[in-house]
Each structure stands twice: as structure tokens, then as C-alpha cells.
C-alpha positions, 0 to 999 in steps of 0.5 A, a space after each residue: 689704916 683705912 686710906 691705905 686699904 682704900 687705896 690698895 682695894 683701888 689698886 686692885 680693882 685698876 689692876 683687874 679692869 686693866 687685865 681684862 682690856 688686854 685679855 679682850 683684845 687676847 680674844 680678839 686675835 684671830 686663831 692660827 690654823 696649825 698643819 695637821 701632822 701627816 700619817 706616814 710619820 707613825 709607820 717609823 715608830 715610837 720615838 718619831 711618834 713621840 718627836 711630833 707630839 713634842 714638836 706639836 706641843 712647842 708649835 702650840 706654845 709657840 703660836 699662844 706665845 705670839 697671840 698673847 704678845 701680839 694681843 698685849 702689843 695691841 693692847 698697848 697701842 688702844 689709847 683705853 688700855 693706856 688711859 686704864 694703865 696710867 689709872 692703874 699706876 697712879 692707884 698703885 702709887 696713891 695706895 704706895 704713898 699712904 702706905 707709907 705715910 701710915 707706916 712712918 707714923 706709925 714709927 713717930 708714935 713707938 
């Protein structure tokens, strides 16, 4: 039991390293600069005011969407990211292959 909690703390601490490299280069990513909304559009009322805080809440979404693609497509071509990503698969399949070698003999056992 304690190979397989070894293994799985393994998987975790890989999974975490590999999480912060692609937020690294998340953060690296330069920041859009987003038109502002021109004031003509409150003059026709309510409803065109509440269509451009909606249109304004997409473009966010859309422009965080591509920042954090681009950052993981970055992050997949920086050859760190991919050493930290076989790490981090090859943890998750010793911590996968203990598991279930304990568990199997635990089986045998009963």
C-alpha cells in the first residue's frame, strides 16, 4: 500500500510542476488590448446597453480562451514542458501499475 501512495504523491507533485510551466507561459503571453465601447451606444437605451455588456463579457472570454491556447500550445513546443510531461506520464503509469498490483494481491489473498 505504501508504493502505491508513493507513487500517486509522485503523480501528483509531476501533475502540479507541469501545471505551473504552462501557467508560466499563460503569464507570459502578451495581453490584448480591447477597444472601448463608444458612448453613443447608451443614448438608445436599456437593452443596447445590456447587448454591449454581453458582447463585452464574449470578447473577454473569447480573448482568455485564446490566451490560455495559445499559452498551452506554446507550452507544448518548450521542450521543459515536454520533459515534465513524459515525467508526469510515466508517474502516472508507475503509480497505475502499483496500484493495481496491490489491489490484485489483495484479491489473491481473500
Amino acid at each position: 500500500m505504501a508504493e502505491s501512495k508513493a507513487a500517486w504523491d509522485r503523480v501528483g507533485e509531476d501533475f502540479k510542476a507541469l501545471g505551473r510551466q504552462v501557467k508560466q507561459h499563460y503569464d507570459a503571453r502578451p495581453k490584448p488590448e480591447r477597444a472601448q465601447a463608444s458612448q453613443g451606444a447608451e443614448a438608445q437605451g436599456q437593452q443596447a446597453a445590456d447587448r454591449r455588456k454581453v458582447d463585452d463579457a464574449l470578447q473577454k472570454l473569447t480573448e482568455s480562451l485564446d490566451q490560455a491556447f495559445s499559452a498551452l500550445g506554446d507550452a507544448v513546443r518548450d521542450p521543459h514542458v515536454g520533459e515534465q510531461t513524459r515525467k508526469a506520464a510515466s508517474s502516472l503509469s508507475d503509480a497505475l501499475t502499483a496500484t493495481f498490483a496491490e489491489a490484485s494481491e489483495r484479491f489473491r489473498k481473500k
